[in-house]
Structure formats: structure tokens, C-alpha cells
C-alpha positions as CSV (number, residue, x, y, z in Angstrom):
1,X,45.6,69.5,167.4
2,X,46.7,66.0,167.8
3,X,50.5,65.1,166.2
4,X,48.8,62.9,163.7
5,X,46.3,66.2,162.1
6,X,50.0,68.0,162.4
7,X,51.7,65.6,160.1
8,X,48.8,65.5,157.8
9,X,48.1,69.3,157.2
10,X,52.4,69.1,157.1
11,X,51.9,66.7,154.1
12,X,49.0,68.4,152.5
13,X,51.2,71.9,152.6
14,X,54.3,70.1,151.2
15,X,51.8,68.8,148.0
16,X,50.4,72.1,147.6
17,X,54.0,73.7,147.7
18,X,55.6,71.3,145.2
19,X,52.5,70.9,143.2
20,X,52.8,74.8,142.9
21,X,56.4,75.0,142.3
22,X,56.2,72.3,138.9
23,X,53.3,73.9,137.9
24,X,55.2,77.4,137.9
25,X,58.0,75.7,136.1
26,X,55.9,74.5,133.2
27,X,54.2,77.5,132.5
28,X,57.5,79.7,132.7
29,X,59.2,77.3,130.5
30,X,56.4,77.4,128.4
31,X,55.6,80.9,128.0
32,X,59.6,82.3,128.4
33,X,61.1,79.1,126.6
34,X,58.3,78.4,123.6
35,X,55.9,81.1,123.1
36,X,57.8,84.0,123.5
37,X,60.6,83.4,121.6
38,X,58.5,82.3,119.0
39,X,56.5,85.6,119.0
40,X,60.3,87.7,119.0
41,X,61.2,85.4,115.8
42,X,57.5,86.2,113.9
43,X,57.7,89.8,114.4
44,X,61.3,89.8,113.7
45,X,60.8,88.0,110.4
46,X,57.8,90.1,109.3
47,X,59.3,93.3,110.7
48,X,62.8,93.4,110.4
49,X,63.7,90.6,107.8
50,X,67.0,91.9,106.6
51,X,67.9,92.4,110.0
52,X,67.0,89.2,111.6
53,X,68.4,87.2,108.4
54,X,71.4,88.8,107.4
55,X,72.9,90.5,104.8
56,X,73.5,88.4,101.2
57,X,75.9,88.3,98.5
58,X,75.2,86.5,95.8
59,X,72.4,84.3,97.4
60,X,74.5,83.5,100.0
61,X,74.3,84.4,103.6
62,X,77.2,86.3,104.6
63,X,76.8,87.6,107.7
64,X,74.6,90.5,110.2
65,X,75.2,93.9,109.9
66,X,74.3,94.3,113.9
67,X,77.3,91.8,114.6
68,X,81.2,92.1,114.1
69,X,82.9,89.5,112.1
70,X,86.5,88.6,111.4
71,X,88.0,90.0,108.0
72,X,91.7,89.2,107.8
73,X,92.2,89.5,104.0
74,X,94.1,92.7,103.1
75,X,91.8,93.8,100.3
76,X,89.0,94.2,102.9
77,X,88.5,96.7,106.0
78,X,89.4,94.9,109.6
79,X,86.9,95.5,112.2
80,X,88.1,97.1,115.7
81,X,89.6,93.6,117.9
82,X,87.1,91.1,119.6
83,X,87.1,89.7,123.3
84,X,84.1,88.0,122.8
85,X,84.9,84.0,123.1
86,X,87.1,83.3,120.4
87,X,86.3,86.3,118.5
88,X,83.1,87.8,117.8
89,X,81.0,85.2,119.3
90,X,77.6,86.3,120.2
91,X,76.8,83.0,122.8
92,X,80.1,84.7,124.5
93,X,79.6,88.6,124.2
94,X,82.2,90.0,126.2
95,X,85.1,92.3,126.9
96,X,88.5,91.5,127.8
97,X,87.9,93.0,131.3
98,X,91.6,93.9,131.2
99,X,93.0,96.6,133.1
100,X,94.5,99.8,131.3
101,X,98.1,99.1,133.4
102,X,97.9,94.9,132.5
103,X,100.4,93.2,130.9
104,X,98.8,91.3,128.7
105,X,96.6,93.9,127.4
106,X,99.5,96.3,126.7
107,X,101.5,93.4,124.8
108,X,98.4,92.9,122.7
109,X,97.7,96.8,121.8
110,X,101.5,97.1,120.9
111,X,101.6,94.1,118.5
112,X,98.5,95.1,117.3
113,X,99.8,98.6,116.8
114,X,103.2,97.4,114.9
115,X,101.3,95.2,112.4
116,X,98.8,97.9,111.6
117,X,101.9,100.4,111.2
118,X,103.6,98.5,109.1
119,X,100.8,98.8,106.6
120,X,100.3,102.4,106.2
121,X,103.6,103.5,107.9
122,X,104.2,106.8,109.6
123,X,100.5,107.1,110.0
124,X,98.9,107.4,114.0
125,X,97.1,103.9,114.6
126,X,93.3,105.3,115.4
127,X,92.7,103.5,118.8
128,X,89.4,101.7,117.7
129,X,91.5,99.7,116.0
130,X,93.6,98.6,118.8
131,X,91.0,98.3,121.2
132,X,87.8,95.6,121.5
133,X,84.5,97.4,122.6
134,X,82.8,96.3,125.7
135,X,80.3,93.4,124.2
136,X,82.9,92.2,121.7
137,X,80.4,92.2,118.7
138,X,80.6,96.1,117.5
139,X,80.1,95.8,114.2
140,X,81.8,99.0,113.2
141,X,84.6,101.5,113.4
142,X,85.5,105.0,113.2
143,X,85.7,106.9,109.5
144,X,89.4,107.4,110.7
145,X,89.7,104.4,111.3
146,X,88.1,103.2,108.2
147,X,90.4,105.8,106.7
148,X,93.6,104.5,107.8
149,X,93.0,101.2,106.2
150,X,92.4,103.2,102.8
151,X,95.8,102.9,101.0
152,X,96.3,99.3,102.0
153,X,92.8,98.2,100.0
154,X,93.2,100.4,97.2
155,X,96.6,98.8,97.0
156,X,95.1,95.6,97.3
157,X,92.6,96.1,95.2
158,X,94.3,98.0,92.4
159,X,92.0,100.7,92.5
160,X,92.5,104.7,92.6
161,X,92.4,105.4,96.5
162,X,90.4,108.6,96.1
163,X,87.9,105.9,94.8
164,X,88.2,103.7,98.0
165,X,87.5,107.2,99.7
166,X,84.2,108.2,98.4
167,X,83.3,104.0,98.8
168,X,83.9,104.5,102.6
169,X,81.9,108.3,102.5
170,X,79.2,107.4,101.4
171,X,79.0,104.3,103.9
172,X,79.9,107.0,106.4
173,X,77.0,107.0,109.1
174,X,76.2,110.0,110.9
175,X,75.4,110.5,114.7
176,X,71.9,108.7,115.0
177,X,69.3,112.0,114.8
178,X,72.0,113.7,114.7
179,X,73.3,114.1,118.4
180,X,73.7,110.3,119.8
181,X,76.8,108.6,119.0
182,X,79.5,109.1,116.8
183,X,80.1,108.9,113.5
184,X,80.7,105.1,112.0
185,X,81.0,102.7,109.5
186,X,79.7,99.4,109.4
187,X,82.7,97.1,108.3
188,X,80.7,94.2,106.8
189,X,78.2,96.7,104.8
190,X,81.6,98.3,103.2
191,X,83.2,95.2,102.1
192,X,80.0,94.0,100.7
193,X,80.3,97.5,98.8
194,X,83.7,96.7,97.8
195,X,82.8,93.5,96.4
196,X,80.0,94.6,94.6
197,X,82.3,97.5,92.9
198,X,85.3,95.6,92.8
199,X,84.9,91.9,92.4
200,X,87.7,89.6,93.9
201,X,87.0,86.6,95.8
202,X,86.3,87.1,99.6
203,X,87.9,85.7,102.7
């Protein structure tokens, strides 16, 4: 074959290659970028509407029950710490990836631990509370841990703690079929509760 056929059937291979290559790129996009997550949102919305949207108060959009959120006020449960971004940011789910011996991490857990204290004193910190969970977004905590936080909202609150009790109890989840997990308590569902039986303005 003479250099000149080379060249050509060289040219004609590069076409076909690129030609390819854009033509994969615009289907993918289309199908991964468009179409399917148009199809997740359609069967999300008709399947799972409370899920997808998030959970209301009042007409207004307060926030997913599959995703952690800050609560700093002291008349609400805390959730467990976030890693994630600035806090609880799903575009940045995330742990700290800090070692159990680093510095940082330990400096964190015992300021943590010594403002959590000093609102229900003499009472063991329950380690969820202390700790961030591997993706940063866990939306709940442990009953102890829910349970530790008890006195400090009915206090808040001025309600009978034996009330704030039975609140968190019956937003007590159990193991999931009853062998996977833990039990656990989904922070933004109980302070939606609180609100609902105890109105006060939310932060």
C-alpha cells in the first residue's frame, strides 16, 4: 500500500474514532445527564413524595428526614456532630477522616464533651453525640442520647420531663425488621413533635 492510501485510511480511522467518541458523549450525557435523572425525580415524586420533598411545618418546608441538620437552640434535640463541608452538607458528604490518636479530633470531642456536660452535669456524654458518622448527614441519634438531652428541653421548654420522655418514646425507632441496626431517633421528626405539642418559635 502506497504512503498516500496509508495516510488516507489513517484519516478516515481518526474521523471514525472522534466521530464515535462525540457521538458517545452526547448520548451519555443525554441519557445519564437528562433522562435519567428526570425518571429518578418522577418516580420519586409519585412514589415517595414526603420523602423526596421534605417534611412541613406550617406550610413551610423545614427540612428531610433522611438528612441531618443543625439545631443549636436549647429547647430542641442536637443531632450527633457533622464533617460534612460546613456541616451537614449533602454536595460535601463526608467524615472528618481523623485519626482516633489526632490532635485535633481529640480537642474537638473534649470541648464537645464539656459543653454537653455542663448541661446535664454528672451525667456520661453518650458518644454519638461527640462523634460525626462517616457521611456526615446521619439524621439521627441514639435514645440515650436523645435521653441525655431530656432535662435540658424540658427545662427549656417548661414542660414535665416525664412528658419530654414519652415525646422521645414514641419517636423511638426500633432495629429495621427487627435485627438490622440499632435503635434511633430521628432528630428533625422529634422537634417537629416538640413544636407541634409545645409551640415556641424555632431556630
Amino acid at each position: 500500500m502506497s504512503g498516500a492510501a496509508i495516510g488516507k485510511a489513517a484519516n478516515v480511522d481518526v474521523r471514525r474514532a472522534l466521530t464515535t467518541s462525540i457521538g458517545m458523549t452526547l448520548v451519555t450525557t443525554l441519557l445519564l445527564g437528562l433522562a435519567y435523572p428526570l425518571a429518578i425525580t418522577a418516580v420519586a415524586q409519585a412514589l415517595f413524595p414526603r420523602q423526596a420533598n421534605g417534611l412541613d411545618a406550617s406550610g413551610e418546608g423545614v427540612g428531610a428526614a433522611l438528612i441531618g441538620q443543625p439545631f443549636s437552640s436549647p429547647g430542641y434535640f442536637w443531632p450527633r456532630p457533622s464533617a460534612a463541608g460546613r456541616g451537614y452538607d449533602a454536595a460535601a458528604s463526608g467524615g472528618s477522616n481523623l485519626g482516633p490518636t489526632n490532635r485535633k479530633l481529640a480537642e474537638r470531642v473534649r470541648a464537645d464533651v464539656a459543653r454537653l456536660q455542663a448541661t446535664n452535669p454528672g451525667v456520661p456524654v453518650p458518644v454519638d453525640l461527640v462523634t460525626t458518622s462517616g457521611s456526615g448527614l446521619d439524621p439521627h441519634i441514639s435514645p440515650a442520647a436523645a435521653a441525655f438531652q431530656v432535662p435540658r428541653v424540658a427545662r427549656e421548654r417548661g414542660v414535665n420531663q416525664a412528658a419530654v420522655e414519652r415525646l422521645v418514646r414514641e419517636h423511638t425507632a426500633d432495629r429495621q425488621w427487627g435485627v438490622l441496626g440499632e435503635p434511633r431517633v430521628n432528630v428533625l421528626q422529634l422537634n417537629l413533635a416538640l413544636d407541634r405539642t409545645w409551640p415556641r418559635e424555632r431556630k
